[in-house]
C-alpha positions as a Python dict, from the first residue, in 0.01 Angstrom:
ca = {
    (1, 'X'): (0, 0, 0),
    (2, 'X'): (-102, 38, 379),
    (3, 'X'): (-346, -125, 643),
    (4, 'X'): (-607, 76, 828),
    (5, 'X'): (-687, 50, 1180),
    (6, 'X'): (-874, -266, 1136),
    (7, 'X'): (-615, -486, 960),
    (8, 'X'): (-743, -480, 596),
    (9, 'X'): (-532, -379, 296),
    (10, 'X'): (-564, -2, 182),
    (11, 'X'): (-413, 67, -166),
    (12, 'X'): (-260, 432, -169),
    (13, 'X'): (-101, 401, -472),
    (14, 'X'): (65, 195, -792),
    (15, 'X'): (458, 249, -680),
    (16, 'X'): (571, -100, -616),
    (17, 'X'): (833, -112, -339),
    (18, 'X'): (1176, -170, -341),
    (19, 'X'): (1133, -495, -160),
    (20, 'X'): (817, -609, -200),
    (21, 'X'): (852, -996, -2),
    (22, 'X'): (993, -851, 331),
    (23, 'X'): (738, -546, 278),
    (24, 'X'): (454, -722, 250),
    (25, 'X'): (556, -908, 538),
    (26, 'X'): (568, -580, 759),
    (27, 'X'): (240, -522, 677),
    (28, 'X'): (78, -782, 752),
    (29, 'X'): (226, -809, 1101),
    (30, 'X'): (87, -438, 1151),
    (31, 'X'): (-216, -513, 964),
    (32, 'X'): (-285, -842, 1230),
    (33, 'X'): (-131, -589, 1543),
    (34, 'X'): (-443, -395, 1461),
    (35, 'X'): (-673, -729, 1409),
    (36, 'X'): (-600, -825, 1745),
    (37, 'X'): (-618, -431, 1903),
    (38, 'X'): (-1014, -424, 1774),
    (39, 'X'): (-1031, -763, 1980),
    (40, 'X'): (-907, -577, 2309),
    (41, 'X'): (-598, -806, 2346),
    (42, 'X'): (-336, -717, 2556),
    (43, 'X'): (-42, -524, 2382),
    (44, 'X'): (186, -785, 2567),
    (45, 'X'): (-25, -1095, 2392),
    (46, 'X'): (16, -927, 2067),
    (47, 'X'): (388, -887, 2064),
    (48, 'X'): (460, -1214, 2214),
    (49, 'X'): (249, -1390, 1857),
    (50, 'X'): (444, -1148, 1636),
    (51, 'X'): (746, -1312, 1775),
    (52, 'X'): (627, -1675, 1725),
    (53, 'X'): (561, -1541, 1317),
    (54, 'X'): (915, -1408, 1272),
    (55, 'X'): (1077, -1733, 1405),
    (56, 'X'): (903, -1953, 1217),
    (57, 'X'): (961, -1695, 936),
    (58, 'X'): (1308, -1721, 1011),
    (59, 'X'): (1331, -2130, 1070),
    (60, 'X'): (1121, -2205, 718),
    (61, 'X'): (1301, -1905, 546),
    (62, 'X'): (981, -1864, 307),
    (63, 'X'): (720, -1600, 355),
    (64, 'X'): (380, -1646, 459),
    (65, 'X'): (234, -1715, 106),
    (66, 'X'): (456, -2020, 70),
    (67, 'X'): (430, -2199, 371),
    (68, 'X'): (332, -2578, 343),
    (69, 'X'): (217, -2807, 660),
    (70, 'X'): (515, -2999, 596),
    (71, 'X'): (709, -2711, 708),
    (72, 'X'): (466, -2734, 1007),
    (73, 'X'): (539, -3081, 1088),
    (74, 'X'): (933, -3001, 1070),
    (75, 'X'): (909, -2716, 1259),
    (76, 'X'): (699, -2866, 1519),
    (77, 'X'): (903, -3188, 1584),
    (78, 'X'): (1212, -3007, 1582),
    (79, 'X'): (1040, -2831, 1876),
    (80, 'X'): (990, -3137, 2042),
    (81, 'X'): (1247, -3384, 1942),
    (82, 'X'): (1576, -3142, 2000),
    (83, 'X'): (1469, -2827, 2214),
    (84, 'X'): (1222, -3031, 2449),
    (85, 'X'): (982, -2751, 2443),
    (86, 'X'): (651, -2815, 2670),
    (87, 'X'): (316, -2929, 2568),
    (88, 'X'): (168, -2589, 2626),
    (89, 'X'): (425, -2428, 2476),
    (90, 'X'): (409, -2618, 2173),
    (91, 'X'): (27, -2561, 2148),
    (92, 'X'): (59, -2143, 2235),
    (93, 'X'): (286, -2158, 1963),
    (94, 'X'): (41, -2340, 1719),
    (95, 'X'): (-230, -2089, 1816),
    (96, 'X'): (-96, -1796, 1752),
    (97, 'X'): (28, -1922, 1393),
    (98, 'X'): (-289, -2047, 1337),
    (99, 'X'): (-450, -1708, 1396),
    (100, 'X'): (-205, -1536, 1174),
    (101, 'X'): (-244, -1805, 875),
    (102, 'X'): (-657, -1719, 947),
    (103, 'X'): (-605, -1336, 928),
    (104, 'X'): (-370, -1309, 605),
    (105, 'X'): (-577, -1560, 437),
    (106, 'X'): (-894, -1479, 527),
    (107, 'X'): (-1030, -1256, 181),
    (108, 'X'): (-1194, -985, 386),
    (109, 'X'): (-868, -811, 457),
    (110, 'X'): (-742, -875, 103),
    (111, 'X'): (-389, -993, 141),
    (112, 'X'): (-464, -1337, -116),
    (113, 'X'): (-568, -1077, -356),
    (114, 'X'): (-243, -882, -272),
    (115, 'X'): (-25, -1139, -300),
    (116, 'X'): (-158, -1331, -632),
    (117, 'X'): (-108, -955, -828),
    (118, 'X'): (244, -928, -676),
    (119, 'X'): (389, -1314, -608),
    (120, 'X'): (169, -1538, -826),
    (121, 'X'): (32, -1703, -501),
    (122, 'X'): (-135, -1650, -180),
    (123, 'X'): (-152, -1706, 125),
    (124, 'X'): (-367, -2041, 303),
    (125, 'X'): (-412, -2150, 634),
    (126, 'X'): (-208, -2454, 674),
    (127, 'X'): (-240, -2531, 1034),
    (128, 'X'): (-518, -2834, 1083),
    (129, 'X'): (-705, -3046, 1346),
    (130, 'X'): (-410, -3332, 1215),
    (131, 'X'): (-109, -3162, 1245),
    (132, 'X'): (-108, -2935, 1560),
    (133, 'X'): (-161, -3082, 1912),
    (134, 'X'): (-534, -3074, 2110),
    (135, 'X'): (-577, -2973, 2426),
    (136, 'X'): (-739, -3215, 2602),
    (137, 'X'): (-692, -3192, 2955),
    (138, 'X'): (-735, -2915, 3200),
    (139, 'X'): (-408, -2964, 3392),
    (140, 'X'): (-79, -2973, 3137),
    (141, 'X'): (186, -2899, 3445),
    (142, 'X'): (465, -3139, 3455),
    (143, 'X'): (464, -3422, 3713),
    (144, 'X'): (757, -3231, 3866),
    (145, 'X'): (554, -2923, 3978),
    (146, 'X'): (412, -2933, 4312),
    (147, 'X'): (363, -2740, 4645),
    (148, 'X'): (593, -2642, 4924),
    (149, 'X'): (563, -2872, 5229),
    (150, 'X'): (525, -2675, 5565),
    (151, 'X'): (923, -2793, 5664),
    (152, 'X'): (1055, -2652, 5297),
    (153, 'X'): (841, -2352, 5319),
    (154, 'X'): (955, -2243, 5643),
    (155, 'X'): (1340, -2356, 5560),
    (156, 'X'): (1327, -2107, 5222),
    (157, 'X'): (1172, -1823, 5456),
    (158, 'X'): (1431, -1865, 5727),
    (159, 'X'): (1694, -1883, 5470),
    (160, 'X'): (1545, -1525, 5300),
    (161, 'X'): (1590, -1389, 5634),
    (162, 'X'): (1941, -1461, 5709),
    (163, 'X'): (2045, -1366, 5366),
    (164, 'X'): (1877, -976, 5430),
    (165, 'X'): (2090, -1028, 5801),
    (166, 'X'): (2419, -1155, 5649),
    (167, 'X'): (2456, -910, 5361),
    (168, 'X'): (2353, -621, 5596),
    (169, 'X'): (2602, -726, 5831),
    (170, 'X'): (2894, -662, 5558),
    (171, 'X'): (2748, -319, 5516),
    (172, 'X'): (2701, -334, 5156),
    (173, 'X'): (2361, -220, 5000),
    (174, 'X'): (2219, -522, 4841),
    (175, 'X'): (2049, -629, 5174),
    (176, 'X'): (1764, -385, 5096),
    (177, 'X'): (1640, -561, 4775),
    (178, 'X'): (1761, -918, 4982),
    (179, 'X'): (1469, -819, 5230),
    (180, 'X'): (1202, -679, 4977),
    (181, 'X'): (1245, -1017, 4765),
    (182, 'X'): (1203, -1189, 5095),
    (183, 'X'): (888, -1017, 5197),
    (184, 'X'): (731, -1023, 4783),
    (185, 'X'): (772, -1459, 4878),
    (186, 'X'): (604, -1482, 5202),
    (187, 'X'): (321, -1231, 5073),
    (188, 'X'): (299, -1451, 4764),
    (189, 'X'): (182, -1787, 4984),
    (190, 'X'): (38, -1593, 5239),
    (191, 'X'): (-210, -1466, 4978),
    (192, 'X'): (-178, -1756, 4752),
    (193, 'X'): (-68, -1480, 4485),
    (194, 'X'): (81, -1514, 4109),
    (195, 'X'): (362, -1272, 4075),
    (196, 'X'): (204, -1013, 3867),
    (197, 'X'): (-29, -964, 4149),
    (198, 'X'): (274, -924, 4365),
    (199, 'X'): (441, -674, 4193),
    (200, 'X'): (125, -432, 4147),
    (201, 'X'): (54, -426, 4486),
    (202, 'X'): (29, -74, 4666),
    (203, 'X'): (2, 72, 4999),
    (204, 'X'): (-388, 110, 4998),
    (205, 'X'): (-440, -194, 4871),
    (206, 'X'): (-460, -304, 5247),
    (207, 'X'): (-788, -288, 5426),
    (208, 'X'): (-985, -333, 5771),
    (209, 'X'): (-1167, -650, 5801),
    (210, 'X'): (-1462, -554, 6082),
    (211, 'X'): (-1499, -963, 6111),
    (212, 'X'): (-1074, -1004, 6224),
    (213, 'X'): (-986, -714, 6411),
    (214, 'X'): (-697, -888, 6515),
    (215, 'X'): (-533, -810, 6175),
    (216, 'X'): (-573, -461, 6241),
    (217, 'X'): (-545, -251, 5894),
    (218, 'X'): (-407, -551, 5714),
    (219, 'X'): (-748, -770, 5712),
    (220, 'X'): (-801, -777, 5352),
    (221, 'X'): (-578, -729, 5071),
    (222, 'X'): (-736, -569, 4731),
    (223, 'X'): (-585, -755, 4445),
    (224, 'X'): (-604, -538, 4148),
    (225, 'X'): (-446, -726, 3848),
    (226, 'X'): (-590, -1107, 3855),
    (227, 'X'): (-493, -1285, 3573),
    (228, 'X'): (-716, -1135, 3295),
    (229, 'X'): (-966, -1271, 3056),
    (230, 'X'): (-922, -1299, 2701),
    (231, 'X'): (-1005, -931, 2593),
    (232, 'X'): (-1096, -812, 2968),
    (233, 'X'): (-866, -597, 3186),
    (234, 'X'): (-713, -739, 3472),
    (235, 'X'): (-944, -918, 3750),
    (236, 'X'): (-995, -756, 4087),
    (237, 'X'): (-1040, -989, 4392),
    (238, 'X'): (-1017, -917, 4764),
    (239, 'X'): (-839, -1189, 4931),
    (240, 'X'): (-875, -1229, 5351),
    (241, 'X'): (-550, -1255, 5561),
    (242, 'X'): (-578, -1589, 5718),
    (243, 'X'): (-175, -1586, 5850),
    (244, 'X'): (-160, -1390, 6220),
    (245, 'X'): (189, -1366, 6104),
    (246, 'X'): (145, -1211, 5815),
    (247, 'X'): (52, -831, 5922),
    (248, 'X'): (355, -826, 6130),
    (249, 'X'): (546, -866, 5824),
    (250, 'X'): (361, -618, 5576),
    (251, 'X'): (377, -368, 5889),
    (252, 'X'): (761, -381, 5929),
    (253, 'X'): (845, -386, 5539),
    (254, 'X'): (642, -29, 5559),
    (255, 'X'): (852, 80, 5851),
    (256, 'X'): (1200, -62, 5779),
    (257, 'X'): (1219, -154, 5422),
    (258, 'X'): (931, 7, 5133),
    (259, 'X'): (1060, 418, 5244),
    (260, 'X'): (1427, 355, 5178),
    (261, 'X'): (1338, 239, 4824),
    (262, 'X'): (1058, 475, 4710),
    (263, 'X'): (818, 723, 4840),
    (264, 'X'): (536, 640, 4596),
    (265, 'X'): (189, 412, 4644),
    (266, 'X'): (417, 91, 4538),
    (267, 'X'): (439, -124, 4781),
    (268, 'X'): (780, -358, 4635),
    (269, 'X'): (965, -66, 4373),
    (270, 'X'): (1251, -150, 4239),
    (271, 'X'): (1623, -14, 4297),
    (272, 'X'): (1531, 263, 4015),
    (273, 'X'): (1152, 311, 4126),
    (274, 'X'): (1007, 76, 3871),
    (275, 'X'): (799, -241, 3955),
    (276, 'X'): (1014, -549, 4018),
    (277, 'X'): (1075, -749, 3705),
    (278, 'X'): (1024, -1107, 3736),
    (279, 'X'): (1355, -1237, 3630),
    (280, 'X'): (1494, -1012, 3946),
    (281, 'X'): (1264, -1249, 4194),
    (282, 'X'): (1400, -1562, 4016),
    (283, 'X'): (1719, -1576, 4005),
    (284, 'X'): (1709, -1469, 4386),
    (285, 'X'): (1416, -1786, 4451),
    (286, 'X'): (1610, -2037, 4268),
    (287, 'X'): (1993, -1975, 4390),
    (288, 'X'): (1781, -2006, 4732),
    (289, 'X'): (1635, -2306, 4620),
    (290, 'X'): (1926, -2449, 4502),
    (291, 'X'): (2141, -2334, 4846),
    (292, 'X'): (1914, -2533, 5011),
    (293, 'X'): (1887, -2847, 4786),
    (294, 'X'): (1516, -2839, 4732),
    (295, 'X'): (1331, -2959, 4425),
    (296, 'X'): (1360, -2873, 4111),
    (297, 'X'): (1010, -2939, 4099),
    (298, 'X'): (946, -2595, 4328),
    (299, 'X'): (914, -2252, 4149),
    (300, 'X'): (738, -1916, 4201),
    (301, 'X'): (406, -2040, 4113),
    (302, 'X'): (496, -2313, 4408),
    (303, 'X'): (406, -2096, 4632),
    (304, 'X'): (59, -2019, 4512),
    (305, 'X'): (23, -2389, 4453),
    (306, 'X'): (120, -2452, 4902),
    (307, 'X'): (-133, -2149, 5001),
    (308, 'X'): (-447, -2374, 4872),
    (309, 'X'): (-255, -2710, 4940),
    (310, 'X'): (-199, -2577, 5295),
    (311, 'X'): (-528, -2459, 5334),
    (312, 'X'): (-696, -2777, 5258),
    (313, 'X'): (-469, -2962, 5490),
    (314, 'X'): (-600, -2728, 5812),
    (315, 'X'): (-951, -2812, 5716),
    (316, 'X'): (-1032, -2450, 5565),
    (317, 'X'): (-1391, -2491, 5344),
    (318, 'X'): (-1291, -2532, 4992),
    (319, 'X'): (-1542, -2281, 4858),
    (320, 'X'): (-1332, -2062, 5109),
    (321, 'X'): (-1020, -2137, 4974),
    (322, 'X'): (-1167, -2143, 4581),
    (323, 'X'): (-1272, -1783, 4627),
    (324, 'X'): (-902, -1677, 4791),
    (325, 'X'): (-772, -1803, 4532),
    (326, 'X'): (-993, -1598, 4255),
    (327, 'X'): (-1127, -1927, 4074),
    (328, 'X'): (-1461, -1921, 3897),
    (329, 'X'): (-1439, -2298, 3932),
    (330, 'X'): (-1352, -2558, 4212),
    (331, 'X'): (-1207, -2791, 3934),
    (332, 'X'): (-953, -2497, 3915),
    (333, 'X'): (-860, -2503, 4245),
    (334, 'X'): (-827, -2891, 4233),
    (335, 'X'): (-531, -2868, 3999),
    (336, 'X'): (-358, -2634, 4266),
    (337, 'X'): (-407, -2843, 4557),
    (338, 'X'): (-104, -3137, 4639),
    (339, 'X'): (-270, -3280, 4973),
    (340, 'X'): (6, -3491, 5142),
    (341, 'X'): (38, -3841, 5231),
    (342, 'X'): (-67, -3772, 5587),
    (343, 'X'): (-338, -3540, 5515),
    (344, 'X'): (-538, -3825, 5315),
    (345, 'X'): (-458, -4086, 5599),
    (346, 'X'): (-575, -3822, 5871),
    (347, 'X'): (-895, -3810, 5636),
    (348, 'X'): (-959, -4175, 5584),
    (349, 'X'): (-909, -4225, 5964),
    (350, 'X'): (-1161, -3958, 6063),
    (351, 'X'): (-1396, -4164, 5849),
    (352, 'X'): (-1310, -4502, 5943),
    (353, 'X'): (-1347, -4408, 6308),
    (354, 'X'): (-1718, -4239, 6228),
    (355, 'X'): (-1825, -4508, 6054),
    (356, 'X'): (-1719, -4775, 6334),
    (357, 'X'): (-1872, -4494, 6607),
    (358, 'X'): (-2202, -4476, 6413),
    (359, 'X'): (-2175, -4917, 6376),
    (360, 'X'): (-2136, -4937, 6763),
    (361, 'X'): (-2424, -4669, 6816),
    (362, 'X'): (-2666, -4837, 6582),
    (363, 'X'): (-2633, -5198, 6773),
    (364, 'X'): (-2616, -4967, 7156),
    (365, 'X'): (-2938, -4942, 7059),
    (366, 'X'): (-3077, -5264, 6921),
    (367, 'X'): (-2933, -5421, 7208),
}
């Protein structure tokens, strides 16, 4: 017994194997593996739902053809109720089970048929509308996550620096990837850019922009690997530099810092020449964080999160800042933006004082 290329059962011949629960098993993760590869999924996406199978595999200990939504319902508030596992989380989770429970027991690939000749039973989807959680709202980020105000932003990129001074001053190596990290944050908010954008980024991805000469050759950065769609390859987007700080920075990391690593196109290579994992960026972000007794509300994503907030707060257009930012919709861009206090009282002031200016203009002229 095999699978072909698009996930249905092919009988080869009558040998039954030696271990015919775990081997069906097998099969039907490589017969859903090439489900999902016909869909154009990302290899990354696939692995990570394999992984979500085998645990609950593992937590139930029964296979496939004898789960129950009970087991569903223990699973799930186990989830909840002990390892405090997000909402989103919880509901990735339910997907990707859901989709495997659809695949094995849907008859066109043949596993019920399989597994009623060999186990007496098959397999049924037994994750419903009433026992896995809905998504009903756009934005499921905790209360805790937020943006960067301008006084913690500049504090973390002030700290960054003296770390890359203070562990070059002992003459030990580390200060090179101390000053890479440093220069992967402020490119992050200075962009408003997710850290897989980061991390792909290459020496030509910089460009003239004939409308801000002032930037020189670092007017317009060419992201090449937006967050994807489901079944698309990675987005492009060109983003504007807005920052007249921010080519001074790029321009000395390509002097002082990006040769000494590697010679290639990348623009932040790793100690060994690879691309910067994300785990190295944040364990570096948070012992920052945590030297300086910021939020634990702040991560990576943070700084994204302060590029549009920021934005806003100048007066930049918000169909400006929408399209920086790569979003198809300004509803998206909403959920980024944390206006402050003051921003909103600046705002209701401007318009209070209009509407009293146009009040005492209207009776100028009646009198």
């Amino acid at each position: 017994m095999g699978v072909d290329k698009s996930g249905r059962v092919v009988l080869v011949d009558s040998v039954t194997p030696l271990h015919p629960e775990e081997q069906t098993v097998e099969d039907m993760l490589t017969g859903w593996r090439n489900q999902q590869l016909c869909r154009n999924l990302q290899l990354g996406t696939i692995e990570q739902r394999q992984q979500v199978v085998i645990r609950f595999i593992d937590y139930t200990n029964e296979f496939p053809w004898a789960w129950t939504p009970a087991m569903v319902e223990e699973y799930f508030g186990d989830l909840r109720s002990i390892r405090r596992i997000a909402h989103s989380t919880i509901r990735s989770y339910q997907t990707s089970l859901k989709l495997f429970c659809s695949y094995i027991s849907n008859p066109d690939y043949g596993w019920d048929r399989l597994c009623e000749s060999r186990f007496g039973t098959h397999p049924a989807q037994v994750f419903f509308e009433w026992n896995t959680a809905a998504h009903v709202q756009d934005n499921e980020q905790t209360p805790a996550k937020r943006a960067f105000t301008k006084t913690e932003l500049q504090l973390l990129f002030d700290h960054s620096d003296a770390q890359v001074e203070t562990i070059g001053a002992t003459g030990r190596k580390g200060w090179l990837p101390a000053y890479r990290d440093a220069v992967m944050l402020k490119l992050a908010y200075s962009y408003g850019l997710r850290f897989n954008e980061v991390r792909h980024l290459q020496t030509v991805d910089f460009a003239r922009n004939p409308h801000a000469r002032e930037f020189g050759r670092f007017g317009v950065l060419n992201v090449r690997y937006g967050k994807a769609k489901r079944g698309s390859p990675p987005k492009r987007r060109s983003v504007l530099t807005v920052f007249d700080w921010t080519p001074e920075i790029v321009d000395d990391w390509l002097t002082h810092g990006q040769p000494y690593l590697d010679a290639g196109l990348d623009l932040f290579p790793s100690e060994r020449g690879a691309l910067v994992a994300e785990s190295t960026l944040i364990r570096r972000f948070r012992r920052y964080c945590t030297e300086l007794q910021l939020s634990p509300g702040l991560d990576l994503h943070s700084l994204r999160r302060s590029y549009a907030t920021h934005l806003i707060e100048d007066g930049w257009d918000p169909l400006f800042v929408q399209q920086q930012m790569g979003h198809e919709h300004a509803s998206t861009t909403s959920l980024y933006t944390c206006v402050s206090s003051d921003f909103r009282t600046r705002t209701l002031r401007r318009a209070l004082d209009a509407t009293v200016s146009d009040a005492l203009g209207m009776e100028g002229e009646i009198s």
